[in-house]
ZADO-1210 file (C-alpha; in nm, 4 decimals, padded with zeros to 6 digits):
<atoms>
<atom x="04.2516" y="-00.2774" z="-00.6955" code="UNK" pos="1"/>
<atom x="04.6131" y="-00.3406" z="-00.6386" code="UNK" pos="2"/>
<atom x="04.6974" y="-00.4176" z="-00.2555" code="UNK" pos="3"/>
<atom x="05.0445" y="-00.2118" z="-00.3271" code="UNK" pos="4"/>
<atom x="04.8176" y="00.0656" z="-00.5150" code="UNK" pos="5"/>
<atom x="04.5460" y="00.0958" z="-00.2003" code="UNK" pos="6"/>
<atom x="04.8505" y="00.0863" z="00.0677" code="UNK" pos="7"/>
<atom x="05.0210" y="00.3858" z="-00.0994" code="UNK" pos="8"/>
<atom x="04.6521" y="00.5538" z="-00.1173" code="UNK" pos="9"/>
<atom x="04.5764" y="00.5315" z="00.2246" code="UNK" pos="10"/>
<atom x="04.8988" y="00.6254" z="00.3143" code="UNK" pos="11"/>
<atom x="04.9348" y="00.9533" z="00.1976" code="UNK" pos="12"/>
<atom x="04.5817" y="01.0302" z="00.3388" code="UNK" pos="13"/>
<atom x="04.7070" y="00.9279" z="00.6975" code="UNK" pos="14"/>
<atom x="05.0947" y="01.1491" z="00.6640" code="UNK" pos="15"/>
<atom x="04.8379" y="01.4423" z="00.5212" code="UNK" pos="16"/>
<atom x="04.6374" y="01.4059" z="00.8139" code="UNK" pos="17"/>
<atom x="04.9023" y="01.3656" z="01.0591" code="UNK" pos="18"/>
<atom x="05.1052" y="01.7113" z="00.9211" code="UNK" pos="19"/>
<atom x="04.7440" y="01.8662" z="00.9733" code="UNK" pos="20"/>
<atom x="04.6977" y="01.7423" z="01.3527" code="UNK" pos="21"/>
<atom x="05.0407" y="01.7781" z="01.4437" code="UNK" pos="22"/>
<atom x="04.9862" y="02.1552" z="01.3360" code="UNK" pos="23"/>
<atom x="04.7256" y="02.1928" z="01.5440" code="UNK" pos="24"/>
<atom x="04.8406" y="02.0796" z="01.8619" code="UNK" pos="25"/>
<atom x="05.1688" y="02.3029" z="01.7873" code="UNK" pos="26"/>
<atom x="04.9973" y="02.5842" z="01.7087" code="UNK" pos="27"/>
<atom x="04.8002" y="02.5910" z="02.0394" code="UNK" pos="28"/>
<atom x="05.0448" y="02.5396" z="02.2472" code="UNK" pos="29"/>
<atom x="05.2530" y="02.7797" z="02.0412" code="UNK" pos="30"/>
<atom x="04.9617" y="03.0183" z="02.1440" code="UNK" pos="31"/>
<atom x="04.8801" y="02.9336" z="02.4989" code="UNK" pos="32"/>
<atom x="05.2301" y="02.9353" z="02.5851" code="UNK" pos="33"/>
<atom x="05.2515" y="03.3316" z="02.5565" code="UNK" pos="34"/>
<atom x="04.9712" y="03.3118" z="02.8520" code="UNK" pos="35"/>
<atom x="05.0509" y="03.4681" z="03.1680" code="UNK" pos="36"/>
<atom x="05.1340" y="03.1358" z="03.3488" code="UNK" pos="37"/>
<atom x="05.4288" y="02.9701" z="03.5582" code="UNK" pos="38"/>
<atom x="05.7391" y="02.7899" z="03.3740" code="UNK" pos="39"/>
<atom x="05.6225" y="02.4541" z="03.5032" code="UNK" pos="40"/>
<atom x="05.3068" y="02.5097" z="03.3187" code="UNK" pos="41"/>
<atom x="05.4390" y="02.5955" z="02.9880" code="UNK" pos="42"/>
<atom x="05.6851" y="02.2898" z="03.0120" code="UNK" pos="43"/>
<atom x="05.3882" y="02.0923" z="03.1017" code="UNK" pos="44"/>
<atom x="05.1821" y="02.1746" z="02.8233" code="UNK" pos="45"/>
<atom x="05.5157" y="02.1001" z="02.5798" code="UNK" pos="46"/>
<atom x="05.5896" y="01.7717" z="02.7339" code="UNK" pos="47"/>
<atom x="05.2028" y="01.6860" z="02.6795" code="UNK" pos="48"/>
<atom x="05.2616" y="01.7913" z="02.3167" code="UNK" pos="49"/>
<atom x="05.5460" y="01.5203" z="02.2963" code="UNK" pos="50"/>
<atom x="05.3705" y="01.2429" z="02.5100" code="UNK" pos="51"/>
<atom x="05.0319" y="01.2519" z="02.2434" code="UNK" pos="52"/>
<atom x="05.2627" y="01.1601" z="01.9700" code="UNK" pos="53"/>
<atom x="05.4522" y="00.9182" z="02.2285" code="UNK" pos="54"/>
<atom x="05.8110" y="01.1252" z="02.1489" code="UNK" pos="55"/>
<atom x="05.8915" y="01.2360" z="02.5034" code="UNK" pos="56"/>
<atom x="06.1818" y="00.9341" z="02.4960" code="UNK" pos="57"/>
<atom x="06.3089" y="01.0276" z="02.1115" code="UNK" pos="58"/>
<atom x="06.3013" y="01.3617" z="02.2310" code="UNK" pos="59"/>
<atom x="06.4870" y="01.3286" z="02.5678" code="UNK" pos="60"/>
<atom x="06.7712" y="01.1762" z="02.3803" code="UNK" pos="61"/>
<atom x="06.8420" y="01.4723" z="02.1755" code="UNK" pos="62"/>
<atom x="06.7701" y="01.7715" z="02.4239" code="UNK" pos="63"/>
<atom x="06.8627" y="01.8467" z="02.7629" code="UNK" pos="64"/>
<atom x="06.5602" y="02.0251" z="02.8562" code="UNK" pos="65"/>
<atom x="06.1832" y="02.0712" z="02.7436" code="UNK" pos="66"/>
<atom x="06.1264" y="02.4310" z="02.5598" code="UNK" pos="67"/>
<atom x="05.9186" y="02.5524" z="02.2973" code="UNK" pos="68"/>
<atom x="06.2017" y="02.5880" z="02.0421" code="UNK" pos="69"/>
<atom x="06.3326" y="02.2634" z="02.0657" code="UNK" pos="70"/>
<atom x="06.0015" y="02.0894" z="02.0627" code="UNK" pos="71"/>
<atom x="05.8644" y="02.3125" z="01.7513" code="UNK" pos="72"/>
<atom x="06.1836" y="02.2465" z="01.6052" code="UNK" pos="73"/>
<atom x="06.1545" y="01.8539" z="01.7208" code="UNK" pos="74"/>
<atom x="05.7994" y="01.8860" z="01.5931" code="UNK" pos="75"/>
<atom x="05.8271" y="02.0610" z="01.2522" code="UNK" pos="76"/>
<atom x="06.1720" y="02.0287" z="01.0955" code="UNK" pos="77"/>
<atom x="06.3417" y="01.7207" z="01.2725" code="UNK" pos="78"/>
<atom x="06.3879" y="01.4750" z="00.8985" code="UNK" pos="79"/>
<atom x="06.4923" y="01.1767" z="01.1568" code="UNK" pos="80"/>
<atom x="06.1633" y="01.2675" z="01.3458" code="UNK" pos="81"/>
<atom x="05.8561" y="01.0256" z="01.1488" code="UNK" pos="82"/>
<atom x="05.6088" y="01.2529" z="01.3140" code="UNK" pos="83"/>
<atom x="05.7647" y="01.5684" z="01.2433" code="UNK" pos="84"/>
<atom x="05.5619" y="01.7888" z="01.0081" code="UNK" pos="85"/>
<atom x="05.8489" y="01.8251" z="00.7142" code="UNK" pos="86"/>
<atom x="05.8392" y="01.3991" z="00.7722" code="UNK" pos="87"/>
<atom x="05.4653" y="01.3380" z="00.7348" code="UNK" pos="88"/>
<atom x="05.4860" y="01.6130" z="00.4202" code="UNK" pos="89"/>
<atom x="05.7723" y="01.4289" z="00.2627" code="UNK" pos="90"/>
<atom x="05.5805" y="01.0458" z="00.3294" code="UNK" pos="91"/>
<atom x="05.2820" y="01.1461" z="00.1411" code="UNK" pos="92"/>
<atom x="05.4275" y="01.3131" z="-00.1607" code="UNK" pos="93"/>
<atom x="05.6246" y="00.9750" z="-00.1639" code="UNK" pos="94"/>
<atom x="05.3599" y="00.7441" z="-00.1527" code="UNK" pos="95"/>
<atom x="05.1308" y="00.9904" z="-00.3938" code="UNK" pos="96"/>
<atom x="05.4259" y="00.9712" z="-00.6537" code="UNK" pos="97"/>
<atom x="05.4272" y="00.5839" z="-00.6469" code="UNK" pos="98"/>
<atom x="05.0479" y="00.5947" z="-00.7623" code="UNK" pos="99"/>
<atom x="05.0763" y="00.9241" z="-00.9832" code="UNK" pos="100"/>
<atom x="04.8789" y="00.7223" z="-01.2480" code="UNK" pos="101"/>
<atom x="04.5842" y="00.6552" z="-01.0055" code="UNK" pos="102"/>
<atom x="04.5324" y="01.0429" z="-00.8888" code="UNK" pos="103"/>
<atom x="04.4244" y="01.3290" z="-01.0905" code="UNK" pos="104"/>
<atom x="04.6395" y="01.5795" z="-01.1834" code="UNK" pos="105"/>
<atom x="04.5157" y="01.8333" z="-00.9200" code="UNK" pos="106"/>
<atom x="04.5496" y="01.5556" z="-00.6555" code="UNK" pos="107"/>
<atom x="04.9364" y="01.5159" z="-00.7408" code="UNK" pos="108"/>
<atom x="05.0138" y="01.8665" z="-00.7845" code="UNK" pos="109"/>
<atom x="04.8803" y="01.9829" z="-00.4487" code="UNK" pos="110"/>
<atom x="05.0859" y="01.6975" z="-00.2800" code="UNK" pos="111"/>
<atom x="05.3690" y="01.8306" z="-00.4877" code="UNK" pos="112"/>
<atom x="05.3236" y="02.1307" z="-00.4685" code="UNK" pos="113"/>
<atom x="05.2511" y="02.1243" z="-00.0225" code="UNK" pos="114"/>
<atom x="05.6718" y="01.9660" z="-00.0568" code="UNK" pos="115"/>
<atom x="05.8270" y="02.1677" z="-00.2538" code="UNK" pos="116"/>
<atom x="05.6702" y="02.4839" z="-00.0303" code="UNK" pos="117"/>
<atom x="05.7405" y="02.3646" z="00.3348" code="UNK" pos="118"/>
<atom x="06.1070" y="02.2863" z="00.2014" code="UNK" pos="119"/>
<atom x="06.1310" y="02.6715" z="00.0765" code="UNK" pos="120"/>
<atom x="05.9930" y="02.8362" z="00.3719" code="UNK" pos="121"/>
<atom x="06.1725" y="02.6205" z="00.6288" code="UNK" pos="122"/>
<atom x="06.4817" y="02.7127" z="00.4021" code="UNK" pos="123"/>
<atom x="06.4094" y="03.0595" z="00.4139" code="UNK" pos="124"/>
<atom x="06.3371" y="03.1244" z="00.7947" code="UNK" pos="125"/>
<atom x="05.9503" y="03.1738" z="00.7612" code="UNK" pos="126"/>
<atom x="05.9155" y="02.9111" z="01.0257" code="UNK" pos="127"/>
<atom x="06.0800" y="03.0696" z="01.2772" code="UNK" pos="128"/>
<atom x="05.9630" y="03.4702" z="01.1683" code="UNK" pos="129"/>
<atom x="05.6213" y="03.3700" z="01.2881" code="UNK" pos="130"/>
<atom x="05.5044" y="02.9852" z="01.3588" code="UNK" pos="131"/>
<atom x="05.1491" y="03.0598" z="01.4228" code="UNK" pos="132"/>
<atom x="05.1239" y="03.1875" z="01.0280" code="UNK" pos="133"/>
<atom x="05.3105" y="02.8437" z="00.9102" code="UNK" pos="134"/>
<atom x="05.0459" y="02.6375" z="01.0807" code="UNK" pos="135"/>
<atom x="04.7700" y="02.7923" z="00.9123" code="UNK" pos="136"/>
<atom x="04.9464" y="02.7266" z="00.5999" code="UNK" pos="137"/>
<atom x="05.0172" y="02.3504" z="00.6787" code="UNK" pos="138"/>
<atom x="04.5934" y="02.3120" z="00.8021" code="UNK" pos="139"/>
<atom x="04.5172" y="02.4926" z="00.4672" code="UNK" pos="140"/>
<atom x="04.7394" y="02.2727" z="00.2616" code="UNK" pos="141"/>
<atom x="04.5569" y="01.9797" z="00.4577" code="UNK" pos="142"/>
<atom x="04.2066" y="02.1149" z="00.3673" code="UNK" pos="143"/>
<atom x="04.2844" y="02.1702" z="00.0238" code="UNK" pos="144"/>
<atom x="04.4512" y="01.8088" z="-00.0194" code="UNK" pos="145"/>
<atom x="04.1435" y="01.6645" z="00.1043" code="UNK" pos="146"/>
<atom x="03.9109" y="01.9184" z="-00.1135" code="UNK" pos="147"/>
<atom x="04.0754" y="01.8617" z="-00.4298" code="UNK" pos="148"/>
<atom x="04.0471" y="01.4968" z="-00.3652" code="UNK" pos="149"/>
<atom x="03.6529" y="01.4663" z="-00.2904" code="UNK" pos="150"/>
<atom x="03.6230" y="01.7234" z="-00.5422" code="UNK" pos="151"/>
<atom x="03.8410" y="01.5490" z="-00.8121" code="UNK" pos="152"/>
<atom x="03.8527" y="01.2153" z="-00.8311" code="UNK" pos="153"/>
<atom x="03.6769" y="00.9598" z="-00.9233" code="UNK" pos="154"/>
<atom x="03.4033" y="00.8188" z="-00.6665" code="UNK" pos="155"/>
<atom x="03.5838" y="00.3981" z="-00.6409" code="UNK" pos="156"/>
<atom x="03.7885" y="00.2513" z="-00.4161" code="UNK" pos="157"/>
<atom x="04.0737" y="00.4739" z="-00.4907" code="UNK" pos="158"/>
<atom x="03.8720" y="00.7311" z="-00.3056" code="UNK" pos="159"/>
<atom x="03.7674" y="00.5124" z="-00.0295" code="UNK" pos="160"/>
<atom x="04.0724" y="00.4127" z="00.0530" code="UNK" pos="161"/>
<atom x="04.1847" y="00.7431" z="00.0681" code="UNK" pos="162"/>
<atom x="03.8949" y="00.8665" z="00.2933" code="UNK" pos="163"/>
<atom x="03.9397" y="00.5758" z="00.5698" code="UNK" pos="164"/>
<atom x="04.3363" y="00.6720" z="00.5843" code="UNK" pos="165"/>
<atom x="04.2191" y="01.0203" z="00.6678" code="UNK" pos="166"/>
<atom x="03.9739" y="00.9577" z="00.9145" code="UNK" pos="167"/>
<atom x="04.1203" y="00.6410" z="01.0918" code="UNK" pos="168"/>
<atom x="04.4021" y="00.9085" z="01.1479" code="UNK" pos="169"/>
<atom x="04.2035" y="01.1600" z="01.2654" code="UNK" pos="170"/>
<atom x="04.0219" y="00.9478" z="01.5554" code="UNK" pos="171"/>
<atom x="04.3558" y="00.8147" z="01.6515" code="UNK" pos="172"/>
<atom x="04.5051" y="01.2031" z="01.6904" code="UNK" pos="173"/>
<atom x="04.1360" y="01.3414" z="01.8767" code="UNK" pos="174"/>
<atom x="04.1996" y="01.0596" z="02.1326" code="UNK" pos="175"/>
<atom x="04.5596" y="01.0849" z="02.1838" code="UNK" pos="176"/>
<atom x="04.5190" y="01.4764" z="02.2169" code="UNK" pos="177"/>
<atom x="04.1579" y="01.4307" z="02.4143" code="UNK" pos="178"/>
<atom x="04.3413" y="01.1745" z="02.7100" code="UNK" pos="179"/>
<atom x="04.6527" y="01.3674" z="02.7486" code="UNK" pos="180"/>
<atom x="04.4786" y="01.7062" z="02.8033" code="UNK" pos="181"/>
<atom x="04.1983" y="01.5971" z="03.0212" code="UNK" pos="182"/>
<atom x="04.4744" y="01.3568" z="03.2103" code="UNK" pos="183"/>
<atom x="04.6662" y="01.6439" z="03.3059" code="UNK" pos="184"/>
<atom x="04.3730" y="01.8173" z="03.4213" code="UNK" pos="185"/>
<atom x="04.1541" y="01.5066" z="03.5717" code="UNK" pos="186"/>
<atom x="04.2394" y="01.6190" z="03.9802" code="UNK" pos="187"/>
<atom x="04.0890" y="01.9523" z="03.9109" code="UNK" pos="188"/>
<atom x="03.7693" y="01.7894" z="03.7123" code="UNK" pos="189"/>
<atom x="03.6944" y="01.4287" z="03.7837" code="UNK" pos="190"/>
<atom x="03.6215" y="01.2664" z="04.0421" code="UNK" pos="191"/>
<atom x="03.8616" y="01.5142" z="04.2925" code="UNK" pos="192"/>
<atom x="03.7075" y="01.6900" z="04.5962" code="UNK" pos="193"/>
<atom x="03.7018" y="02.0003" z="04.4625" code="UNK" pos="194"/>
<atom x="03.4959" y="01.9430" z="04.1794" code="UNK" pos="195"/>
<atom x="03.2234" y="02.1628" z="04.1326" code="UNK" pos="196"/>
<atom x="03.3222" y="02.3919" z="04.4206" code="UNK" pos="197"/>
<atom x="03.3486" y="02.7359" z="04.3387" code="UNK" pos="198"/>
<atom x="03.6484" y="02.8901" z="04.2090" code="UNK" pos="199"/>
<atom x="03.8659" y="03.1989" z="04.1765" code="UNK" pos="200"/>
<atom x="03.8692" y="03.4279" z="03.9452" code="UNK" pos="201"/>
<atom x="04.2114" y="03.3654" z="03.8190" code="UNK" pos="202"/>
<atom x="04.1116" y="02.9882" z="03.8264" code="UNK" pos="203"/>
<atom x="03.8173" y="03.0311" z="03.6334" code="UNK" pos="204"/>
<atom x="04.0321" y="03.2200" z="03.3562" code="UNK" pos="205"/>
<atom x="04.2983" y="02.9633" z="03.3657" code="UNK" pos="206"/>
<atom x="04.0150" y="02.7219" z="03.2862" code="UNK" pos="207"/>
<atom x="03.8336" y="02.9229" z="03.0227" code="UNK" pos="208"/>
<atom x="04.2186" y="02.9157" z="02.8215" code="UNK" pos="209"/>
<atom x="04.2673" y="02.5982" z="02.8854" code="UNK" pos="210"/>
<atom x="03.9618" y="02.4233" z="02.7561" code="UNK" pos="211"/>
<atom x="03.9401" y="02.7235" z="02.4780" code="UNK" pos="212"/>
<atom x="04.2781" y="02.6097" z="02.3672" code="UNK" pos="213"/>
<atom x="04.1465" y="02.2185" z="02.3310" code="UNK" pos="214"/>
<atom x="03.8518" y="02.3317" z="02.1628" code="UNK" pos="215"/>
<atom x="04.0562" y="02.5598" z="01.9230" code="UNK" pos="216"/>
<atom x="04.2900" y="02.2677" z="01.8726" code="UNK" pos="217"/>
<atom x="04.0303" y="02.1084" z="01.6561" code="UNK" pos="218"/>
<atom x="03.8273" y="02.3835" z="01.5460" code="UNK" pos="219"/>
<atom x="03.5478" y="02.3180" z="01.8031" code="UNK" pos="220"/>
<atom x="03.4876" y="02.6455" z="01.9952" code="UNK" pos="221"/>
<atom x="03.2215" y="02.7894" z="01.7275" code="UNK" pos="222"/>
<atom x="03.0585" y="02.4816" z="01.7365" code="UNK" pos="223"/>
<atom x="03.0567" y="02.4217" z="02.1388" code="UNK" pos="224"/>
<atom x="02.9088" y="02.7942" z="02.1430" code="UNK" pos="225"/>
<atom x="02.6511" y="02.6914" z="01.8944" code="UNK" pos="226"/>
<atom x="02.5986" y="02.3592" z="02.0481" code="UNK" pos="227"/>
<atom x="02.5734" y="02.4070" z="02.4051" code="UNK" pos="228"/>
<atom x="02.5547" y="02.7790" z="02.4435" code="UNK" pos="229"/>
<atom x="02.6885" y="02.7861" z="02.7937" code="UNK" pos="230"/>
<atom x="03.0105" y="02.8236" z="02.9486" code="UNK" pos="231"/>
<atom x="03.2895" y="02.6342" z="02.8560" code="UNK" pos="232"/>
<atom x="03.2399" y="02.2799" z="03.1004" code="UNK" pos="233"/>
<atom x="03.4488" y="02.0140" z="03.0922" code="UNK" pos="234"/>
<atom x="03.2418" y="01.7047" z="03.0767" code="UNK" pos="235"/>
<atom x="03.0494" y="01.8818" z="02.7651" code="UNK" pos="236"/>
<atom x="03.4118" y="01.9401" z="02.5783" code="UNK" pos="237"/>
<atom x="03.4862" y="01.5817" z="02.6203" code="UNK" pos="238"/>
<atom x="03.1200" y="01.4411" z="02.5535" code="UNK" pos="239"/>
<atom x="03.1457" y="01.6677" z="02.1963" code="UNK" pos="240"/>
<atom x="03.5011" y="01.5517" z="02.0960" code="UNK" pos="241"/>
<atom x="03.4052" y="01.1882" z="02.1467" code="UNK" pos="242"/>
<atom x="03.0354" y="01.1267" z="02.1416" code="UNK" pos="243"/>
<atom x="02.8744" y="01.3775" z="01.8764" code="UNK" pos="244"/>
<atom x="02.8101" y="01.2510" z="01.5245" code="UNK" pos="245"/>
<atom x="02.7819" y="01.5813" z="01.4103" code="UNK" pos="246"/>
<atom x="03.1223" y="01.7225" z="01.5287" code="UNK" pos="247"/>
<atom x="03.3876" y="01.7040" z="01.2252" code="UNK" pos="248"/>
<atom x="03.6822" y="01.5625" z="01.4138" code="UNK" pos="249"/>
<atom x="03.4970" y="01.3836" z="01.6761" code="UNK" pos="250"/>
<atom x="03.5421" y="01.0039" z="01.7623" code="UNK" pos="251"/>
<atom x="03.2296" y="00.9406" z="01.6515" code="UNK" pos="252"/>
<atom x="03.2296" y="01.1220" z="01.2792" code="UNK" pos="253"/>
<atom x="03.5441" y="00.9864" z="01.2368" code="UNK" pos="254"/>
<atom x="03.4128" y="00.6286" z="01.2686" code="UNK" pos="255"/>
<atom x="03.1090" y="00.6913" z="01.0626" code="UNK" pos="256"/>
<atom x="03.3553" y="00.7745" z="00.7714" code="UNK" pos="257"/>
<atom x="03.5696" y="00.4409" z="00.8259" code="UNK" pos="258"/>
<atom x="03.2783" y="00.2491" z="00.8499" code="UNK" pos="259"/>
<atom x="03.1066" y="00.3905" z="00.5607" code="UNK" pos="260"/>
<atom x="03.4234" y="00.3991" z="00.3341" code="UNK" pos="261"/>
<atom x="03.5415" y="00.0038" z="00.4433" code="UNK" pos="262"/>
<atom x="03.1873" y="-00.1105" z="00.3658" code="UNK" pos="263"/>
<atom x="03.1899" y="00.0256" z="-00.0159" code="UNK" pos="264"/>
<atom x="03.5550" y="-00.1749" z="-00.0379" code="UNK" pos="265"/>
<atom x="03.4639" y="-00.4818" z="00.1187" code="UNK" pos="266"/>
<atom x="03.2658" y="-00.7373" z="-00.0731" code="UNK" pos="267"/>
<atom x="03.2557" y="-00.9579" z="00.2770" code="UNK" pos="268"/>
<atom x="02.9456" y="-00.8531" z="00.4715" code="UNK" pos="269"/>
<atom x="03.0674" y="-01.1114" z="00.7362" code="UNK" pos="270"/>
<atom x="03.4428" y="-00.9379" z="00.7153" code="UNK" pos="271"/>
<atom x="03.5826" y="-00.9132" z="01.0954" code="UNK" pos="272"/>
<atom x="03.7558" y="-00.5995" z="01.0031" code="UNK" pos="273"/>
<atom x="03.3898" y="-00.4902" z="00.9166" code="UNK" pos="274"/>
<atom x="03.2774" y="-00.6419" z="01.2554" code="UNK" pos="275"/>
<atom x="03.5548" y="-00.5073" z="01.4559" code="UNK" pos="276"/>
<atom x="03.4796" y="-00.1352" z="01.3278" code="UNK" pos="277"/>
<atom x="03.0835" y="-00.1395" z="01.3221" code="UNK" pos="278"/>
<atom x="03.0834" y="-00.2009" z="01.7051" code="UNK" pos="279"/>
<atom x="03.3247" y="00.0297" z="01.7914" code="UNK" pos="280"/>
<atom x="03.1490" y="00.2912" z="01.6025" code="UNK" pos="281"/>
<atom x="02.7859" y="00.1277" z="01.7622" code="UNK" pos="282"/>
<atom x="03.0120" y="00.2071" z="02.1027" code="UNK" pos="283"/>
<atom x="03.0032" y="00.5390" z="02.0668" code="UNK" pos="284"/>
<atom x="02.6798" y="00.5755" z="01.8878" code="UNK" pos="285"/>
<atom x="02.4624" y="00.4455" z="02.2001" code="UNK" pos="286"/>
<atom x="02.7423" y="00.6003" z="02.4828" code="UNK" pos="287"/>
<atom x="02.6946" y="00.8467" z="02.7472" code="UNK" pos="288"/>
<atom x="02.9378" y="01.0596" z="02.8537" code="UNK" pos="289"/>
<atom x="02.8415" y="01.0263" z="03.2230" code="UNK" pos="290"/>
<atom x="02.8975" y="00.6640" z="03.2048" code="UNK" pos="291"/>
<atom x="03.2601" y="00.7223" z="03.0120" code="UNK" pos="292"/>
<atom x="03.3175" y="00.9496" z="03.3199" code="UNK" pos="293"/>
<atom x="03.2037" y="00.7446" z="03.5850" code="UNK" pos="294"/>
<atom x="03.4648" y="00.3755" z="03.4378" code="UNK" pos="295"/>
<atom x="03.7609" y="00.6461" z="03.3655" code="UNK" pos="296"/>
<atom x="03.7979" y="00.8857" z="03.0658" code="UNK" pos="297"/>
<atom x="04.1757" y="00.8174" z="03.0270" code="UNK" pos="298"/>
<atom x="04.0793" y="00.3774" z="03.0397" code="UNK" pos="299"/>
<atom x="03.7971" y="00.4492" z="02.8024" code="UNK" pos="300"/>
<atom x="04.0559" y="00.6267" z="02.5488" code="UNK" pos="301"/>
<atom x="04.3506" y="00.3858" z="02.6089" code="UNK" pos="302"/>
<atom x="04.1037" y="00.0725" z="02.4919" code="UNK" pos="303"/>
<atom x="03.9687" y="00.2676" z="02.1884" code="UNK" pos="304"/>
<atom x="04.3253" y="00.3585" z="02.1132" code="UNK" pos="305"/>
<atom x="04.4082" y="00.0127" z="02.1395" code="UNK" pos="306"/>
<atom x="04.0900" y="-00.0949" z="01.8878" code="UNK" pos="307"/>
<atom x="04.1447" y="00.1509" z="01.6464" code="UNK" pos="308"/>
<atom x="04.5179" y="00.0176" z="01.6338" code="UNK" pos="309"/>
<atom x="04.3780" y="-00.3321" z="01.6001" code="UNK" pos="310"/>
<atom x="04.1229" y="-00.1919" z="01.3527" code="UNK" pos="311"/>
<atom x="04.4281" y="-00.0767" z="01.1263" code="UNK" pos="312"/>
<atom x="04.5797" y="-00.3974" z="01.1861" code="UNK" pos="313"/>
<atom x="04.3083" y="-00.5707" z="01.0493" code="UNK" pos="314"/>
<atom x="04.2527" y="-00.3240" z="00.7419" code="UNK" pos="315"/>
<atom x="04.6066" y="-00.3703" z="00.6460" code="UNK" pos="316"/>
<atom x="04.5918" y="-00.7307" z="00.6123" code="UNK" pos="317"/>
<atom x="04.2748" y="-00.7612" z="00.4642" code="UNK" pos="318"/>
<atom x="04.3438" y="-00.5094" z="00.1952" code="UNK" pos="319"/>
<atom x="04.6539" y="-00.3300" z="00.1850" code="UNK" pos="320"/>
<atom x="04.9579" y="-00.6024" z="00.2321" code="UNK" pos="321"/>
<atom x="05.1297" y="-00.7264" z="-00.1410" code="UNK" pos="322"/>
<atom x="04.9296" y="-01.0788" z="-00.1353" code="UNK" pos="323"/>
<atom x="05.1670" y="-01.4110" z="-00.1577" code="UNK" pos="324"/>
<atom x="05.1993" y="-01.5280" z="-00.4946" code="UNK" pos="325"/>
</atoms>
């Protein structure tokens, strides 16, 4: 395959992806912002919105203050904002129509399709009329990107390409969203006095939202109910949204998928970009979260944020960069 043709590929994937998780994190704090709670908090949980997708300068040097309008509207419709929702929509259909030959027509049309739909509702106000609804719609479109793809195309390395752009994304996002939520919460949880002594009521709701809300954030509170049937504990949220195999958005699954989809394109079993992912993924095959706890949650995700950077580095200049004639 082309290096040009598997760049645009896994691409598109990623910006999908991106739209998707950026909807999600919106959408909860959207939610959890209508919460009974202090201004601070609610300005809190905005700025940690901006600092996952490292935006908090970008954003600083357009508004004077941080508010939910001005972030959702930083977040979702901002066309000088690469993150932004309408940005991530607009990079995939891009790099989709530069392989239109490669993807089936159901692939292209749902790309096409997902643009030409965010530009008519942002257009017509549906946005703002109720944001919760239009971040169903973007997940949805993200779900049935990915459906009609698996379900569509071709099983080569067009497809696996396009799978390890989704799922290298989607670690990258669980981290960034997993270390700035437990940050902001570590002096209540780890390793502070306090922890484990008992609580107030209106503590011990405040908690209940606020881990809900993570959980939520990546579809995990069904299966943390199912899981651990128990109360909602800290240690356990972060232990299923990096550790378990068997958790959709996890670390973990989402390394299993890069792995398995960069071993069916690489034809070097001795390949360091091979290397380099199989041990991160063995990393969090044999961890414990007790041990993650005990060196530092927010060091353990800054160094896999780093790797997994590295790790697209390295995929991108083993397989995706034009090669010199």
């Amino acid at each position: 395959m082309l290096s040009r043709t598997a760049d645009h590929l896994f691409w598109m994937s990623r910006y999908m992806e991106r739209a998707e998780n950026t909807a999600r994190m919106l959408n909860v704090s959207y939610e959890t912002s209508l919460l009974p709670q202090s201004a601070a908090a609610v300005e809190a949980g905005w700025e940690g919105i901006l600092s996952i997708s490292e935006l908090l300068p970008a954003y600083l040097s357009l508004y004077k203050s941080i508010n939910p309008r001005d972030v959702m509207d930083f977040m979702v419709k901002d066309a000088d904002n690469p993150s932004s929702i309408i940005s991530c929509l607009r990079a995939a259909r891009e790099n989709a129509r530069a392989v239109r030959g490669t993807l089936t027509t159901e692939v292209w049309e749902t790309q096409n399709q997902t643009w030409l739909e965010v530009n008519r509702m942002l257009k017509s106000g549906e946005f703002e009329r109720d944001p919760a609804e239009f971040f169903e719609w973007v997940k949805f479109r993200s779900h049935l990107s990915r459906g009609v793809t698996v379900g569509t195309m071709l099983m080569d390395e067009s497809l696996y390409f396009m799978r390890m752009g989704t799922f290298l994304e989607r670690a990258d996002n669980t981290a960034r969203l997993v270390d700035v939520k437990f940050h902001a919460m570590q002096n209540d949880f780890f390793g502070a006095p306090q922890y484990g002594a008992p609580e107030t009521e209106t503590a011990q709701e405040f908690d209940f939202y606020h881990w809900s809300a993570i959980l939520r954030s990546v579809s995990g509170f069904e299966v943390y109910r199912k899981v651990y049937r128990d109360v909602i504990r800290p240690e356990r949220v972060a232990e299923l949204l990096i550790l378990r195999a068997d958790m959709p958005r996890s670390l973990h699954a989402s390394l299993n998928e890069v792995v398995s989809n960069l071993a069916l394109v690489s034809h070097d079993r001795d390949s360091d970009t091979l290397r380099h992912a199989g041990r991160l993924r063995a990393e969090l095959a044999f961890g414990r979260i007790d041990e993650i706890l005990a060196t530092g949650l927010h060091a353990y995700l800054t160094q896999f944020l780093e790797r997994v950077n590295v790790l697209g580095g390295r995929i991108s200049r083993e397989f995706l960069m034009p090669q010199a004639a």
